[in-house]
N, CA, C and O atoms as a GROMACS GRO file, in nm:
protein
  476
    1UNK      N    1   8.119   8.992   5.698
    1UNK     CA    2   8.129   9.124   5.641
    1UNK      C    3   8.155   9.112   5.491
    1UNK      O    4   8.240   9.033   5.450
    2UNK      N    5   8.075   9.194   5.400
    2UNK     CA    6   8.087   9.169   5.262
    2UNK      C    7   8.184   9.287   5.266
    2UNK      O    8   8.203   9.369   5.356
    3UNK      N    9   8.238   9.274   5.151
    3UNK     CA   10   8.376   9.427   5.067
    3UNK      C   11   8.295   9.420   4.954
    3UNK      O   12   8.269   9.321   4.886
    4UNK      N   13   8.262   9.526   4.942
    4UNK     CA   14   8.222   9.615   4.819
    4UNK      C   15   8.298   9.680   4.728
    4UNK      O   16   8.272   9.683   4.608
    5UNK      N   17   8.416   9.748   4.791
    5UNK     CA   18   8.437   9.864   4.722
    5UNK      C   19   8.617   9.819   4.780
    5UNK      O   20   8.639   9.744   4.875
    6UNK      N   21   8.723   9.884   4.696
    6UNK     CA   22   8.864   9.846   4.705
    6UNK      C   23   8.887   9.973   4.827
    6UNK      O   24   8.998   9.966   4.880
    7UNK      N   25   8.806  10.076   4.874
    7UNK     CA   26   8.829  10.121   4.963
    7UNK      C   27   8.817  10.081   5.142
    7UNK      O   28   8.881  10.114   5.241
    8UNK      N   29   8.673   9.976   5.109
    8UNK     CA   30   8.650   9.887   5.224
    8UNK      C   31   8.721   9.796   5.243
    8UNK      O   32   8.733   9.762   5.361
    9UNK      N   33   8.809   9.705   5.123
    9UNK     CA   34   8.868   9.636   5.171
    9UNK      C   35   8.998   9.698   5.212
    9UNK      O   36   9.076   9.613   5.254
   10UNK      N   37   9.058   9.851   5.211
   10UNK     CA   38   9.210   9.877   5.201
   10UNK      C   39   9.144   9.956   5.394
   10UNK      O   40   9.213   9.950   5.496
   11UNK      N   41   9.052   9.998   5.388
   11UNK     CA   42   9.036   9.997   5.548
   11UNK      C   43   9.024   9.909   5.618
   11UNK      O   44   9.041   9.929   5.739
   12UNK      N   45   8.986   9.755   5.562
   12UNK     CA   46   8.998   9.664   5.679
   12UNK      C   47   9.139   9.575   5.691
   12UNK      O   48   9.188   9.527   5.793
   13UNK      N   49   9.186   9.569   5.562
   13UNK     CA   50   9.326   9.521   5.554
   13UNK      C   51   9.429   9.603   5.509
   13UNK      O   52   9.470   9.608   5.393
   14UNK      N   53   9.479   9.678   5.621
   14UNK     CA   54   9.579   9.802   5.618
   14UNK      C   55   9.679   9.748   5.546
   14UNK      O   56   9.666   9.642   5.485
   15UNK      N   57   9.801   9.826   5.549
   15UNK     CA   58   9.915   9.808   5.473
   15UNK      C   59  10.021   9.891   5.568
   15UNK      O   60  10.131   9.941   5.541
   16UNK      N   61   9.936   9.886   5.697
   16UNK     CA   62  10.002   9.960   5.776
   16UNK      C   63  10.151   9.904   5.908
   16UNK      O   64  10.152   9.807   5.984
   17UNK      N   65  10.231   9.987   5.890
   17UNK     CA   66  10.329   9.930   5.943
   17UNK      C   67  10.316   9.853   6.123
   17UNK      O   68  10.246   9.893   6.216
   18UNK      N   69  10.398   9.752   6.120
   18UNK     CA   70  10.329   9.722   6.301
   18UNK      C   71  10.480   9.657   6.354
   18UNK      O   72  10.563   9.589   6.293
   19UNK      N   73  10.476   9.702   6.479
   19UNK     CA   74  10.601   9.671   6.535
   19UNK      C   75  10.618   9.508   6.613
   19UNK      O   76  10.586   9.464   6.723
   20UNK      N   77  10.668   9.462   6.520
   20UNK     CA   78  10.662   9.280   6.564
   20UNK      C   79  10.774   9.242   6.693
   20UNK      O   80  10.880   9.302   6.709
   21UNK      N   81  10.731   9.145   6.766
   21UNK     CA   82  10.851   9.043   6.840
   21UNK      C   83  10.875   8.924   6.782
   21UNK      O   84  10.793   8.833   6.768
   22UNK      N   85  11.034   8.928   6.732
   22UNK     CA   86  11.108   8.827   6.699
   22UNK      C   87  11.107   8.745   6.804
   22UNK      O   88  11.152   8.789   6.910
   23UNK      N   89  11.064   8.627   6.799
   23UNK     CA   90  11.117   8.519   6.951
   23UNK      C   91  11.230   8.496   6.937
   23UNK      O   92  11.313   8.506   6.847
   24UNK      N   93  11.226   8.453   7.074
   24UNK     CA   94  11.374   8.382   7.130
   24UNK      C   95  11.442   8.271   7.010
   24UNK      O   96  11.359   8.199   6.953
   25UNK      N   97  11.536   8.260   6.984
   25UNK     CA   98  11.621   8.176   6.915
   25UNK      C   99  11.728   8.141   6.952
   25UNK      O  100  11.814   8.229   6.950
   26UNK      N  101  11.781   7.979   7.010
   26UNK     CA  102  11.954   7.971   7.049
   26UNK      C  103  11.939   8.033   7.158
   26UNK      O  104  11.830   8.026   7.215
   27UNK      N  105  12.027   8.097   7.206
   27UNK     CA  106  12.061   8.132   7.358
   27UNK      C  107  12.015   8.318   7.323
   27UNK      O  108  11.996   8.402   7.412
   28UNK      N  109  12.008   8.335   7.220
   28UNK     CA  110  11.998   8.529   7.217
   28UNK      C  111  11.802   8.554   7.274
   28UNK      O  112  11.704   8.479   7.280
   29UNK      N  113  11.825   8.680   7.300
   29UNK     CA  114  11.649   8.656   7.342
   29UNK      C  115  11.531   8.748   7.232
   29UNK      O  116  11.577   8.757   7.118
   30UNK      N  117  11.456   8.784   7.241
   30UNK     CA  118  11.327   8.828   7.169
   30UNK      C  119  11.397   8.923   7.143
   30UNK      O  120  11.502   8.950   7.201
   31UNK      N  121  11.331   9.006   7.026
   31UNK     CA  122  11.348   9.163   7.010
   31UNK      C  123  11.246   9.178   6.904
   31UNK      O  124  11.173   9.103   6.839
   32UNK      N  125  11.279   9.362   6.917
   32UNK     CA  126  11.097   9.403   6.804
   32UNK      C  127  11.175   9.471   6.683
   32UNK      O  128  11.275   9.540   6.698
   33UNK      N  129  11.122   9.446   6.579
   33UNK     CA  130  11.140   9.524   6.469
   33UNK      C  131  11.039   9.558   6.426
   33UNK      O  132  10.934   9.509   6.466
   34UNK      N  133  11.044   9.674   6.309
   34UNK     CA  134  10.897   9.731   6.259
   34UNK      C  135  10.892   9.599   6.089
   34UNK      O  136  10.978   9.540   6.024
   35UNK      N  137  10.761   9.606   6.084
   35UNK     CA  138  10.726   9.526   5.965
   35UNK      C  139  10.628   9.579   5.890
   35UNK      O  140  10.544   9.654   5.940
   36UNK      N  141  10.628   9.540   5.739
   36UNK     CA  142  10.501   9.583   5.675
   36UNK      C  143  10.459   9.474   5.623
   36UNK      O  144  10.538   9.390   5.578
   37UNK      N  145  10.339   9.458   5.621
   37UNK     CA  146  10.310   9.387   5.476
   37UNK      C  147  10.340   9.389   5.346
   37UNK      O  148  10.375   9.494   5.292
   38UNK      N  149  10.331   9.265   5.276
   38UNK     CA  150  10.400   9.254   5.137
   38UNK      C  151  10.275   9.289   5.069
   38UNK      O  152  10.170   9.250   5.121
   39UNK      N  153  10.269   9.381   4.922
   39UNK     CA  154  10.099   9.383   4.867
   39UNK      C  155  10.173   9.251   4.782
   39UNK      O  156  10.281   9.197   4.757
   40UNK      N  157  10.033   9.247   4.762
   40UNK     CA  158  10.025   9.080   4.623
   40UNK      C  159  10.149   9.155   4.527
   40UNK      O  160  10.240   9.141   4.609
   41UNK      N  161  10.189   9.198   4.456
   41UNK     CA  162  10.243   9.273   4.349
   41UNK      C  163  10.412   9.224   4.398
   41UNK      O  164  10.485   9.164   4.320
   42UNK      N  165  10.454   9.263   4.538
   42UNK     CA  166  10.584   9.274   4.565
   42UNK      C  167  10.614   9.092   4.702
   42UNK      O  168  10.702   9.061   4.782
   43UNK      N  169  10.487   9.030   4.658
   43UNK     CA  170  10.515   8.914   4.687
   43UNK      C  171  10.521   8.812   4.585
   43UNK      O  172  10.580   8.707   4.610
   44UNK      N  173  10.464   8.832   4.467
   44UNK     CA  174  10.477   8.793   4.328
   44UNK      C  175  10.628   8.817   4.271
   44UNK      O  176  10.684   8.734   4.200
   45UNK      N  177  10.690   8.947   4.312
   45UNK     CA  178  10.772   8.981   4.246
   45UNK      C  179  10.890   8.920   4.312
   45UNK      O  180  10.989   8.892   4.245
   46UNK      N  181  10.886   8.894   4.450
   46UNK     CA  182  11.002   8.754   4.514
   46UNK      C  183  10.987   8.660   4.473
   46UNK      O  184  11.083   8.592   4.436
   47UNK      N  185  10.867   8.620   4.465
   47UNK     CA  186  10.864   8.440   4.448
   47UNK      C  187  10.904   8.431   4.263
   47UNK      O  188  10.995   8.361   4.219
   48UNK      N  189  10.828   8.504   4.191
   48UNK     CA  190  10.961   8.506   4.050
   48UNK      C  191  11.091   8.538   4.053
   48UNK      O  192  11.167   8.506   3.962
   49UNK      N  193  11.124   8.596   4.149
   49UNK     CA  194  11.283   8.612   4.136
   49UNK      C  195  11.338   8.501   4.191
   49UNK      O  196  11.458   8.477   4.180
   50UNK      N  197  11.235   8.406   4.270
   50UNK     CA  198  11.338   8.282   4.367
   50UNK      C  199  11.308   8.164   4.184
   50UNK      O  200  11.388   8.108   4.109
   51UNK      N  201  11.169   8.173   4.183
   51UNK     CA  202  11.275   8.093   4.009
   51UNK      C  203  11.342   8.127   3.917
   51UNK      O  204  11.385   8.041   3.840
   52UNK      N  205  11.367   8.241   3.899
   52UNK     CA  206  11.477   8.291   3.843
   52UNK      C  207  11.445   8.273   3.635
   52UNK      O  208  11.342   8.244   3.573
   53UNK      N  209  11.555   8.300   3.598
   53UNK     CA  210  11.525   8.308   3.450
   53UNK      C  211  11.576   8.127   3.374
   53UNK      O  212  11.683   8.066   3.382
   54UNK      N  213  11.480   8.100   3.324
   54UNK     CA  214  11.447   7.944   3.234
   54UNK      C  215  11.460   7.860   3.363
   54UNK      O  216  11.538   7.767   3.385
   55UNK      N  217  11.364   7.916   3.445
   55UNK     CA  218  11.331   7.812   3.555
   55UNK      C  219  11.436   7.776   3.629
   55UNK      O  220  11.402   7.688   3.708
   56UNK      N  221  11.524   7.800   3.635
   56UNK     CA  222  11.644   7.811   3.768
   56UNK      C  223  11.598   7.884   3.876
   56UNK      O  224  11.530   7.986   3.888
   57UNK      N  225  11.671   7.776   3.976
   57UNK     CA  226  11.634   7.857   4.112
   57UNK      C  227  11.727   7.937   4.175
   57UNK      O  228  11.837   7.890   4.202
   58UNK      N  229  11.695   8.062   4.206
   58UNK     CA  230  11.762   8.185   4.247
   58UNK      C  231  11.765   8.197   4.397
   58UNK      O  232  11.713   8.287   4.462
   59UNK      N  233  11.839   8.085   4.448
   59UNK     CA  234  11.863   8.104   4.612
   59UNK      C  235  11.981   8.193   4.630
   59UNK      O  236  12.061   8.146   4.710
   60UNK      N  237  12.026   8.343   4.562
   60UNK     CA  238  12.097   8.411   4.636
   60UNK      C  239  12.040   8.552   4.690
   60UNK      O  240  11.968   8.638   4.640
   61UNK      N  241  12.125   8.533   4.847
   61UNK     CA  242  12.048   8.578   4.931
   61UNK      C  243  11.914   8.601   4.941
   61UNK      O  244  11.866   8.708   4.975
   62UNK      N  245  11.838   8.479   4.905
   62UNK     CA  246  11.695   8.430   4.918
   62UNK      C  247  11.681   8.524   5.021
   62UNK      O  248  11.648   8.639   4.991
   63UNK      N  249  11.708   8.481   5.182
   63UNK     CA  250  11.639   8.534   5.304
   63UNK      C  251  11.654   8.704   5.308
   63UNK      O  252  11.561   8.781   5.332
   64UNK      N  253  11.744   8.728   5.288
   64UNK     CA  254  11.763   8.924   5.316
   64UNK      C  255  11.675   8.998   5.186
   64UNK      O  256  11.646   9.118   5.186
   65UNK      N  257  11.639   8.898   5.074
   65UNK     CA  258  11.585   8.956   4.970
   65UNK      C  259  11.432   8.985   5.005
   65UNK      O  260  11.369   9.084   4.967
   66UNK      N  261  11.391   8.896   5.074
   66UNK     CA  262  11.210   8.886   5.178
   66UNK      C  263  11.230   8.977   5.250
   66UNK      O  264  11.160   9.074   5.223
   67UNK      N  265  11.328   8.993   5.371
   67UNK     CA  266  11.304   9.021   5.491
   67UNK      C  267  11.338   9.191   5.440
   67UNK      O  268  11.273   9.284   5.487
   68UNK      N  269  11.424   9.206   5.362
   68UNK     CA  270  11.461   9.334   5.286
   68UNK      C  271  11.330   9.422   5.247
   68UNK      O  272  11.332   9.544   5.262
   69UNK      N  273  11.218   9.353   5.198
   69UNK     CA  274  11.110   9.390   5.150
   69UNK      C  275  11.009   9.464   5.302
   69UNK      O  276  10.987   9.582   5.332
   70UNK      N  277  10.977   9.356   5.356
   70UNK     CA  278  10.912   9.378   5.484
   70UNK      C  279  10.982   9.468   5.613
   70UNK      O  280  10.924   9.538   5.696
   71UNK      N  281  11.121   9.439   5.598
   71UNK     CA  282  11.175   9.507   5.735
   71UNK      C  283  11.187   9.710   5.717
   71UNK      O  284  11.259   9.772   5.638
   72UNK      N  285  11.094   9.762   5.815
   72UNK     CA  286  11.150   9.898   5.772
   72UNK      C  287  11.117   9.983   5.917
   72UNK      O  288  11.050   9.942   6.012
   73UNK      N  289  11.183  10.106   5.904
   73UNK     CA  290  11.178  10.199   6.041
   73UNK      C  291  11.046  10.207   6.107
   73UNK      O  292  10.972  10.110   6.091
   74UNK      N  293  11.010  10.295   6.170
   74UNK     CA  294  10.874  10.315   6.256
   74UNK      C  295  10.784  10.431   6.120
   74UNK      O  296  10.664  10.451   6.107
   75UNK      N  297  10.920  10.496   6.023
   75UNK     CA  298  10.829  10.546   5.950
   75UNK      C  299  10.736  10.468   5.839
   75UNK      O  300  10.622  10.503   5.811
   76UNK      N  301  10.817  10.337   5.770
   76UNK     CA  302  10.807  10.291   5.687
   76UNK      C  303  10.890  10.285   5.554
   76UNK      O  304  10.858  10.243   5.443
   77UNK      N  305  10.991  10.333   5.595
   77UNK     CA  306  11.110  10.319   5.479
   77UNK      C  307  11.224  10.181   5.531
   77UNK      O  308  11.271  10.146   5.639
   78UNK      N  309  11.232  10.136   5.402
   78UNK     CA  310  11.338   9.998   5.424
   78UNK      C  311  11.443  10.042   5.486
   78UNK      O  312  11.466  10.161   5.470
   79UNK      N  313  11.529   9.970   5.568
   79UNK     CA  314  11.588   9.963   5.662
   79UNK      C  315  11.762   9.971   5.599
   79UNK      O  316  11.865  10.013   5.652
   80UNK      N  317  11.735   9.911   5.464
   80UNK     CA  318  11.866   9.872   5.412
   80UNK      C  319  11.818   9.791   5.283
   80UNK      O  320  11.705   9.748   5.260
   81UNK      N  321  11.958   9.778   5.191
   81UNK     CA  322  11.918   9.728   5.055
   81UNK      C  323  11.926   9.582   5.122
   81UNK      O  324  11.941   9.551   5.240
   82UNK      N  325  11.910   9.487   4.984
   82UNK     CA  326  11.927   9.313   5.014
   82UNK      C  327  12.079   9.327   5.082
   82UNK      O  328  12.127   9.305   5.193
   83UNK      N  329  12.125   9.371   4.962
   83UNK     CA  330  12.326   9.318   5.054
   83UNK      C  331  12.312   9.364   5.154
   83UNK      O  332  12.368   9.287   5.233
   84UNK      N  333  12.253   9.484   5.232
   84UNK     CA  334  12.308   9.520   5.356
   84UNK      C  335  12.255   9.424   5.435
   84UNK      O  336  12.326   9.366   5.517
   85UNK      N  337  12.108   9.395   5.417
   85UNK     CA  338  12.037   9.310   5.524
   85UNK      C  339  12.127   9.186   5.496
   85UNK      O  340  12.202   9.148   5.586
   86UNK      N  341  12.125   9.121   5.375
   86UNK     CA  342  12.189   8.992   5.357
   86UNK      C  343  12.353   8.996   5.436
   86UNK      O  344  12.408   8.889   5.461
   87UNK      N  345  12.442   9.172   5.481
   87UNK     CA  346  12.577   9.113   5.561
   87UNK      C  347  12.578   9.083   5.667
   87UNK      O  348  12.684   9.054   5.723
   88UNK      N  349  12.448   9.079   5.736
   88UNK     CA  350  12.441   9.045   5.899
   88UNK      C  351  12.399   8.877   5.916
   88UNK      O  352  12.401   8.776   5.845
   89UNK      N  353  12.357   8.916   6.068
   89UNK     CA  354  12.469   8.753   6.097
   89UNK      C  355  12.325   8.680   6.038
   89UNK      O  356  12.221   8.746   6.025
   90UNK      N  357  12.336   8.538   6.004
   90UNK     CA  358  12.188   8.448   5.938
   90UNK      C  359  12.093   8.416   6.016
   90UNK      O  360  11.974   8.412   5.984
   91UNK      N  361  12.144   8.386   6.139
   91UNK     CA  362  12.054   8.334   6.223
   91UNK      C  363  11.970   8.422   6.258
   91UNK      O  364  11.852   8.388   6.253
   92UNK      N  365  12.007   8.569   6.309
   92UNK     CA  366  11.924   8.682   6.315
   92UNK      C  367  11.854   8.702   6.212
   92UNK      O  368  11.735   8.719   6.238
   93UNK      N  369  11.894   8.707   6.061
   93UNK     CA  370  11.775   8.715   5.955
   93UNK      C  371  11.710   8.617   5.903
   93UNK      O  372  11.619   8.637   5.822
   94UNK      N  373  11.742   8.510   5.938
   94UNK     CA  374  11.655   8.388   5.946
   94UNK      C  375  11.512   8.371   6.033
   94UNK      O  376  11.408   8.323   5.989
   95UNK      N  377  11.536   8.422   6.162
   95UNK     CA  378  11.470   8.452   6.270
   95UNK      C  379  11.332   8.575   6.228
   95UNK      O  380  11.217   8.584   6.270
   96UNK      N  381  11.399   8.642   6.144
   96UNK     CA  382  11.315   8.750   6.086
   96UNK      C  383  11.214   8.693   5.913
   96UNK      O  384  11.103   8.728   5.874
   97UNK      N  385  11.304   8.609   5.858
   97UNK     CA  386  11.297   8.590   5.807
   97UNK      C  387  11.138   8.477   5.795
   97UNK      O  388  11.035   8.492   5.729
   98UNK      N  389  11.166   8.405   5.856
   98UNK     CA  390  11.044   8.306   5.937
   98UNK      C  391  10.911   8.388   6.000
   98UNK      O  392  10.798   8.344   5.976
   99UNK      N  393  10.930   8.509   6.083
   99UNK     CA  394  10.818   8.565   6.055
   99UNK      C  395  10.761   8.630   5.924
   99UNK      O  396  10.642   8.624   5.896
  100UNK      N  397  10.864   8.700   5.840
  100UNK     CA  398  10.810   8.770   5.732
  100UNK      C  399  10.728   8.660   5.649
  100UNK      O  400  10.622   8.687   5.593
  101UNK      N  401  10.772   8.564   5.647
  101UNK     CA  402  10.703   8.484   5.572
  101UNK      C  403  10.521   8.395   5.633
  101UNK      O  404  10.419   8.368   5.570
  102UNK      N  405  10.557   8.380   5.769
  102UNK     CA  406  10.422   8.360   5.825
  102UNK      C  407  10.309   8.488   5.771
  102UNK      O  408  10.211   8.484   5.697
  103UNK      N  409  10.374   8.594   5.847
  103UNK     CA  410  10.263   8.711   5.862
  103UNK      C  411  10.210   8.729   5.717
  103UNK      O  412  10.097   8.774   5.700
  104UNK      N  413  10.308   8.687   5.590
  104UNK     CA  414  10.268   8.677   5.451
  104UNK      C  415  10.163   8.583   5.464
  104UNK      O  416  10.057   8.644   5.481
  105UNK      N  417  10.152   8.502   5.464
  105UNK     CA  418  10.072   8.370   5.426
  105UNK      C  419  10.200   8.261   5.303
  105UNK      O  420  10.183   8.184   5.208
  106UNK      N  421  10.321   8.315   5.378
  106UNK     CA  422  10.434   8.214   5.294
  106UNK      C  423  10.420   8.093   5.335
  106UNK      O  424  10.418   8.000   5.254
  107UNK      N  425  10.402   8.065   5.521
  107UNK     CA  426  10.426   7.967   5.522
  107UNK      C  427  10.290   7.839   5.538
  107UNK      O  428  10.307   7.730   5.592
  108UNK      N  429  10.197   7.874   5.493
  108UNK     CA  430  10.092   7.821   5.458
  108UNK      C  431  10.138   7.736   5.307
  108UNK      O  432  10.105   7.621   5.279
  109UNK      N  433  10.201   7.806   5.244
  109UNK     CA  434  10.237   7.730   5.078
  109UNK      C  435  10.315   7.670   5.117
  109UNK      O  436  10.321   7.554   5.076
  110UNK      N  437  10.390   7.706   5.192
  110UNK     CA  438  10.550   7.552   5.254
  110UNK      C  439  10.417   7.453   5.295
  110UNK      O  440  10.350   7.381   5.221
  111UNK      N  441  10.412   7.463   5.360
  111UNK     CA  442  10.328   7.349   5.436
  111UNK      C  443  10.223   7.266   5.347
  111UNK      O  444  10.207   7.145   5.365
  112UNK      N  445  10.147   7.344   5.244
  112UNK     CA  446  10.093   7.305   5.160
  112UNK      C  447  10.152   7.150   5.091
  112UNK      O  448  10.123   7.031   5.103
  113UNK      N  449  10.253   7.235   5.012
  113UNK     CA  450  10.379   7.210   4.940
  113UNK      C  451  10.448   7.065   4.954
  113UNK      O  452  10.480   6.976   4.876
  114UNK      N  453  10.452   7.082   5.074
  114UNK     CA  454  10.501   6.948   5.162
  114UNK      C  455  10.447   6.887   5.169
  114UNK      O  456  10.507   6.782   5.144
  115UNK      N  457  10.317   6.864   5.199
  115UNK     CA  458  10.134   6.792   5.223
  115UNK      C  459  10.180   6.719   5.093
  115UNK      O  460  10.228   6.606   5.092
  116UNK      N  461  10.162   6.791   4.991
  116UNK     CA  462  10.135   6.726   4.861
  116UNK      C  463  10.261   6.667   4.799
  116UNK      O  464  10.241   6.601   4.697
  117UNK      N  465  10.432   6.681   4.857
  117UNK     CA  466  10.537   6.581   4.788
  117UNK      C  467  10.514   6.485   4.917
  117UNK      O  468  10.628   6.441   4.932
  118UNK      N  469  10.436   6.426   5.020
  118UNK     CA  470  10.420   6.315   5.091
  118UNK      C  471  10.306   6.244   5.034
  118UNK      O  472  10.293   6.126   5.065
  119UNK      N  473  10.202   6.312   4.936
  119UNK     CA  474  10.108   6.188   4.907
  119UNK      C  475  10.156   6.070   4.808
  119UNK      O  476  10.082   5.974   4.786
   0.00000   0.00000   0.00000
C-alpha cells in the first residue's frame, strides 16, 4: 500500500486509544489498562529529557515519565501527572512501563543498542 497524502497515512495509523493486557509479573496476575500511542513529537520529547541538559542523564522518574505519557482513561485523558504515576508501587509501572515502550518501537533501539556495544 502506497500513502500519498498525511490523511491516508493518519487513517491507517490511528492515534487511537486501545485497551492493553499487562501480563502476569511475580506472583500478581494480568490486568488491562487503556494506552495511546506516543506521536514522533512526544517521543522525541522523552528521549531528550532522559539526556537531560549538557548531556547528563536524567533518570528521574524515567519510568512514570513514559508510562505518564501513554497511560490514559477509556476517554483519552492522562490518568495522572509523572509524580502521581511515579508514587505507585515500581514493579506495577515497570510492568507498564515495558509495554509502553514495545508498542513504541522503544524496545527495538534497546536491542539495537546492545547489538552494537557487543561488536
Amino acid at each position: 500500500m502506497t500513502i500519498q497524502t498525511l490523511q491516508e497515512f493518519q487513517a491507517q495509523f490511528s492515534m487511537d486509544v486501545a485497551e492493553v493486557e499487562i501480563p502476569e509479573f511475580g506472583k500478581e496476575s494480568a490486568f488491562t489498562v487503556y494506552l495511546k500511542p506516543l506521536s514522533a513529537e512526544q517521543r522525541d520529547e522523552f528521549e531528550a529529557s532522559v539526556i537531560g541538559i549538557k548531556g547528563k542523564t536524567n533518570m528521574h522518574n524515567l519510568r512514570a515519565r513514559l508510562v505518564q505519557k501513554a497511560w490514559v482513561n477509556a476517554e483519552g485523558a492522562p490518568i495522572g501527572t509523572p509524580a502521581q504515576v511515579g508514587s505507585q508501587r515500581a514493579d506495577v509501572i515497570n510492568a507498564i512501563f515495558e509495554v509502553v515502550r514495545s508498542r513504541n518501537g522503544m524496545d527495538k533501539d534497546v536491542a539495537k543498542a546492545e547489538e552494537e556495544k557487543n561488536d
